[in-house]
N, C-alpha and C positions, 0 to 999 in steps of 0.2 A: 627431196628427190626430184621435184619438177622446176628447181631456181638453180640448180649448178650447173646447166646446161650451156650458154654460150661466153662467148668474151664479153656481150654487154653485161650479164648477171654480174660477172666478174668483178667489173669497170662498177658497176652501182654497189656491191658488196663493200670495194675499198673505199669508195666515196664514203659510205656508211660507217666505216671506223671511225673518219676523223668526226666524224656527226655525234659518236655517243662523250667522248671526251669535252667536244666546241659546247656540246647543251647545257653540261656540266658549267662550263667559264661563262657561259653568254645565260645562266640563269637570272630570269628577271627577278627574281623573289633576291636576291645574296649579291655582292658584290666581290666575288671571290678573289679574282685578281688583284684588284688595287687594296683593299681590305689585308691580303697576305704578306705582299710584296714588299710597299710603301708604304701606307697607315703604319703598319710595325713599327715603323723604324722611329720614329716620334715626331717630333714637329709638326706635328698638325695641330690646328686652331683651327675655332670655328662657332655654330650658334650651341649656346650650351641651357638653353630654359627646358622650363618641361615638355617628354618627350621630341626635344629634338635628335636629329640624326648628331649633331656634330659632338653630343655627350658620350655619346655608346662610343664614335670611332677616336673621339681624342683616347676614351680606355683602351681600345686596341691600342693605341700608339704610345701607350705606359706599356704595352705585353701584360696586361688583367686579362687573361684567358679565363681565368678560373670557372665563370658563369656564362659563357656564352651566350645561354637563356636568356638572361637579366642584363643586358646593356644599357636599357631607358633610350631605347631607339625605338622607331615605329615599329609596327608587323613583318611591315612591307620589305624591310630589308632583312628578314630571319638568317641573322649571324650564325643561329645552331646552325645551318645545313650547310655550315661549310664543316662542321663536326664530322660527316657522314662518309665516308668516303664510299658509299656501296656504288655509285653511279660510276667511278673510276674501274671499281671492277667489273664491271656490265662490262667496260670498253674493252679490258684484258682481254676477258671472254669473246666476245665478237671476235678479235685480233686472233685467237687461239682456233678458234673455228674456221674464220676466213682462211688463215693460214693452211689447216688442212683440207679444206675443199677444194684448194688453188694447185695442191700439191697433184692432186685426184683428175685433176680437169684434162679433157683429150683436145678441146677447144682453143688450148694455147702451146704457142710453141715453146721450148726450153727459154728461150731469151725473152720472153713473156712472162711468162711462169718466175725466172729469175727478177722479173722488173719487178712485178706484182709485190710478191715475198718480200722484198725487200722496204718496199714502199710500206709495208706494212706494219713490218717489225720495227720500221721506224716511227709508226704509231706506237706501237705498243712501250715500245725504249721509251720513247716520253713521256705516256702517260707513268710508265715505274718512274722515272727522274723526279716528274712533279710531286708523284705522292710520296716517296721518299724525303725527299726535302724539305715537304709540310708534315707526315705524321713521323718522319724515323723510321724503322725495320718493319716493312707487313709483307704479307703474306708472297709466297711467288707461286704463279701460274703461270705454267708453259704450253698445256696439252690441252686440248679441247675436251670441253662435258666434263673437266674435273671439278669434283666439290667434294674434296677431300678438305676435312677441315686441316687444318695448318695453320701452327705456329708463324709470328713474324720471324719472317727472316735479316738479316743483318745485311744493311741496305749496302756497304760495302760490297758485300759478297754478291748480292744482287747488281750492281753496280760493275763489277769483275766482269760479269755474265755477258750483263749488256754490250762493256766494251768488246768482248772477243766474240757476238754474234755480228754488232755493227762491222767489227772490220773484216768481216767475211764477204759480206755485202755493200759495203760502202760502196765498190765502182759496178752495181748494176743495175743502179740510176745513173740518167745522163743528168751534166752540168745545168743544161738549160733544157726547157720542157718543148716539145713539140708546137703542144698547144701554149699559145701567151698568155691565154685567160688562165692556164694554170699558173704565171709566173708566182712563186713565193704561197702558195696557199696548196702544192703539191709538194709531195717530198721531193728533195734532187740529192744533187749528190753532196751538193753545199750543206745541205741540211745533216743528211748522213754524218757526215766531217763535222758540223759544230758541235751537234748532238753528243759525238763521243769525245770532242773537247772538253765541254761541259760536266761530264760525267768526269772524267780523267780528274777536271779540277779542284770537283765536290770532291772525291774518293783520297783527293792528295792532304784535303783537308784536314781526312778524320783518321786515314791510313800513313801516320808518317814513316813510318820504316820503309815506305815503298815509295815513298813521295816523289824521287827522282824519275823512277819510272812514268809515273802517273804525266807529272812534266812534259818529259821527253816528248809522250806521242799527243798531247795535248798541242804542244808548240808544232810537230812537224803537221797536225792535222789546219792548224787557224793557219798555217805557212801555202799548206796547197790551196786552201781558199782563195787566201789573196794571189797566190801565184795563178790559178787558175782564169782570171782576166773576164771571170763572168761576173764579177760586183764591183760597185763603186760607190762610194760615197756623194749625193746629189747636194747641190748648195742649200744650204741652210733655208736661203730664202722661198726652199721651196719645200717646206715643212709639211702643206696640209697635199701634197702629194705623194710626201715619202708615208706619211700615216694614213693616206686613202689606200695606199697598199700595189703590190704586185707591181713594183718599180726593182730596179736593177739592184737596190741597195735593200729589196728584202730575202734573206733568206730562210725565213718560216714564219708564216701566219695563218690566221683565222678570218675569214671574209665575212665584212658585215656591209649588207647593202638591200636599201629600204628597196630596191627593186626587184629583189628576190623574196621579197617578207621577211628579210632578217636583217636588224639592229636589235640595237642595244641602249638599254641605260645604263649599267651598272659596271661595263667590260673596263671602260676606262675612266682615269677620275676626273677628266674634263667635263663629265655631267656635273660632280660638286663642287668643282675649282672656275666656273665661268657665271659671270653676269652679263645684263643689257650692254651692248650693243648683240651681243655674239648669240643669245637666248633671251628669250622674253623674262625676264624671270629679277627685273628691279637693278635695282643698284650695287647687290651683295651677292656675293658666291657664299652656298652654304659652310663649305672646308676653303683653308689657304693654310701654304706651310708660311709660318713663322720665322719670323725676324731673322733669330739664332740660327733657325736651319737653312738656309737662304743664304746670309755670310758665310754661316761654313762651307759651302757646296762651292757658292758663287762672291769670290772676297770684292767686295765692291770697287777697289781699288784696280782690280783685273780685268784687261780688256777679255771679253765673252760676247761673243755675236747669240749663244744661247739665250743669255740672260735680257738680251734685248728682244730677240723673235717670241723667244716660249714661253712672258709673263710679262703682265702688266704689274705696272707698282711692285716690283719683286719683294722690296724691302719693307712695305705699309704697312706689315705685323695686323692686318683688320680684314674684315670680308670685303674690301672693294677690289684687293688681289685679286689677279684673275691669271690661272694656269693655261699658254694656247699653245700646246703643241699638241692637243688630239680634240679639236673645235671645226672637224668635217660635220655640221648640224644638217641630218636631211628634215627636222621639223622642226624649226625657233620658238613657236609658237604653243604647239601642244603639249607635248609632251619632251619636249626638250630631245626626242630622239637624235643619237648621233651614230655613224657612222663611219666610226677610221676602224679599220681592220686591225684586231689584236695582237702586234708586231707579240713576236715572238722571240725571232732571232733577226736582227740585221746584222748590215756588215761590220758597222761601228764595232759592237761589239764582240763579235769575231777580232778583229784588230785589236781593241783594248786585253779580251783574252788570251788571245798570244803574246802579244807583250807584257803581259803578269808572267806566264809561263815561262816564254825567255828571258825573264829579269830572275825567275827562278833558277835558272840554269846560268845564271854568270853572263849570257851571251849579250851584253847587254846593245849592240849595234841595232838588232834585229829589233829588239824590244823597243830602244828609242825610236827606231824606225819607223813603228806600227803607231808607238806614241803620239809621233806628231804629225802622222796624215791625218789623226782626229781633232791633233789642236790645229793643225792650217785651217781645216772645213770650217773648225769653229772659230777663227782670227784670233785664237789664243797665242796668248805667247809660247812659245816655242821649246820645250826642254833643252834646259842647258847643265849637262854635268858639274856635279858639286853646288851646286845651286839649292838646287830638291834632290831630295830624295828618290831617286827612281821606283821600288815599288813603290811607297804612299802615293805620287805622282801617278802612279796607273791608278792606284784603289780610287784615288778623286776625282779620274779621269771618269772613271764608269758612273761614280756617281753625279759627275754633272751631264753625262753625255742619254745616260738610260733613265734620269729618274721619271716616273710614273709609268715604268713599262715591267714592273714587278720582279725587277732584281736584286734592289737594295737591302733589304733584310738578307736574302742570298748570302750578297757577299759579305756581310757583316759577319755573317757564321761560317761562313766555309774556310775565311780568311782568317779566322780566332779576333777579331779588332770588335766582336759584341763586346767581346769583353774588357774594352778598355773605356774608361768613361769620358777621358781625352776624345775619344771617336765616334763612338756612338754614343746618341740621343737620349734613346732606349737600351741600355746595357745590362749584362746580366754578370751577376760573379760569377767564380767558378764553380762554385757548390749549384748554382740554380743552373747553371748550363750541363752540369753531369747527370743532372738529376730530369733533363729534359725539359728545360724552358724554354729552349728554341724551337721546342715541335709548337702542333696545334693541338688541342684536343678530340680524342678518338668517340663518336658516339658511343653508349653504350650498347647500343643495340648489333654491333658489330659481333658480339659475343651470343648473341642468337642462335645463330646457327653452326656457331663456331666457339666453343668452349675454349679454345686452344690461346686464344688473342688476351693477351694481356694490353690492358689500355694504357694510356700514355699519365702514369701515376703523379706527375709533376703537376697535371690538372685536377685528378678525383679529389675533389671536398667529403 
């Protein structure tokens, strides 16, 4: 009753959504990002004696869910808590409340009130996107102070939801922010539009009798982006700018910067993929991907400006590999703190996913199009019809242009190519993928207070 009172309360209330979902990813005890994303997908190598880290995450990168508990990793990195999702719904909540306080508020004008809302629900749309995609169907929250227990919901449906509140709201954020400090670490309207791209393209995956729909407004949303003249793809060579963050070519992140007391170990995998020179920390990176995964990604024979900027000894198959496309280190020394801002969405891939969508739709111009303003940046050769294959050409696109920014397993699944062992690393038949191998495991304790949740049975031993 004494904090809803003016438009600062407001302005520090929104601030405070992205804060409960950011604590979540930027948890120094878990490495939840890179652990869910990329570890998955396989190819990782690394030190494998007693208790080390690189035993427990090469078994994530087999998909050994089964024990979370039991990795033979240190403490320090407690895999269970990425079991738990209650801290994701903490953030619902916030979002559910903010929402209604903002509605209530005489301190803001309509076109306030509309920005606010907006910005918010665009919190809220992604923290459902994320946990969807890591646990499958839970529960949905819309109203504020609810704790009704409740069944999972069918994250399609939930997914339906999302897209038709986004596009209500999509234009009442502006393209570009006021403020520049907010550039890429506020919602905009880029964000809005990828947001329900993304959604469109998970939902296309698992929803196919509607897939064409899902398409459609996926491709015309990644279309307004680019058309809309507010991003660009920054040269290559300018790597530890585009992941220090809030450049023209982000459009959604999480801000880490030792000058506000907030870094990170664990957000991205440039803490276990770097050695001496870049961190004090010897001659070996704890993790490197391997040999196999490295050729399939990046075929040695292929000009690739990536393969040269973002990895040392790409091919070395041993710890002197070294990952640099997220080596902004604000402490070399102590504690290896780094500090590149947890790219979320760029533009790249906005690009890359409009041109899946329009290669889904036949329109193949548009899709080629978007194709190779990623392979120019990257001095790749150039799609040439009948050559390659247009989608597989975009699917390899993503996975050279996004790896270590927690989409690859994504699109393994959304795409059905987990399930090909031609493609992925890590694969699952079709029996383990119905039966829910592609989730995470659900803690138990989610059924506390909520009898109604059945856990994710593909893990229960």
């Amino acid at each position: 009753s004494s904090f809803w009172q003016t438009r600062e309360d407001v302005e520090s209330a929104v601030i405070n959504c992205y804060g409960f979902v950011f604590e979540k990813f930027n948890d120094f005890n878990s490495p939840v990002i890179p652990a869910v994303g990329d570890m998955r997908c396989g190819g990782i190598g690394g030190a494998v004696g007693a208790g080390q880290l690189g035993l427990g995450f090469k078994t994530i990168s087999n998909n050994d869910l089964s024990n979370t508990t039991d990795l033979n990793v240190p403490e320090r990195y407690n895999l269970v808590d990425i079991d738990d999702w209650a801290p994701y719904f903490e953030s619902i909540a916030n979002c559910n409340i903010t929402l209604s306080e903002i509605e209530k508020m005489e301190a803001l004008t309509d076109t306030e009130k509309r920005r606010y809302e907006a910005e918010v629900k665009f919190v809220r749309a992604f923290t459902y996107f994320y946990i969807c995609r890591l646990y499958g169907d839970v529960p949905f929250y819309t109203q504020p102070y609810d704790k009704t227990p409740r069944p999972r919901t069918s994250f399609v449906t939930i997914f339906n939801t999302l897209i038709a509140e986004l596009n209500e709201v999509k234009d009442d954020l502006p393209w570009t922010p006021s403020n520049t400090s907010d550039l890429g670490v506020r919602a905009n309207r880029g964000s809005v539009y990828t947001l329900i791209a993304h959604l469109n393209m998970w939902a296309a995956g698992f929803d196919k009798a509607n897939q064409n729909k899902y398409w459609q407004d996926a491709a015309q949303k990644c279309l307004a982006v680019k058309n809309s003249g507010e991003f660009e793809l920054l040269p290559l060579e300018e790597t530890k700018r585009i992941f220090k963050g809030k450049t023209k070519e982000s459009i959604f992140e999480f801000e880490l910067n030792r000058n506000y007391g907030n870094t990170s170990r664990y957000v991205n995998l440039g803490q276990w993929m770097t050695h001496s020179p870049i961190v004090n920390y010897g001659a070996n990176s704890d993790l490197y991907f391997t040999r196999e995964l490295m050729e399939r990604i990046y075929p040695p024979n292929l000009p690739d400006k990536r393969k040269d900027i973002w990895f040392y000894l790409p091919y070395v198959n041993n710890q002197t590999f070294m990952f640099l496309k997220q080596i902004n280190v604000a402490d070399p020394v102590g504690d290896w703190i780094f500090e590149d801002n947890l790219m979320i969405f760029r533009y790249a891939d906005v690009l890359l996913l409009g041109a899946e969508a329009f290669a889904n739709l036949n329109n193949t111009t548009e899709a080629i199009g978007m194709l190779n303003m990623v392979r120019t940046r990257a001095g790749a050769n150039l799609y040439t019809p009948g050559v390659e294959n247009l989608n597989d050409a975009i699917f390899w696109e993503r996975q050279k242009e996004l790896i270590g920014e927690g989409h690859r397993w994504y699109d393994f699944v959304r795409t059905g190519r987990v399930l090909d062992p031609n493609e992925a690393l890590t694969y699952l038949t079709q029996d383990q993928f119905d039966r829910g191998a592609w989730t995470w495991p659900i803690d138990p304790k989610a059924r506390v207070n909520n009898p109604e949740i059945v856990l994710n049975l593909y893990w229960v031993r």
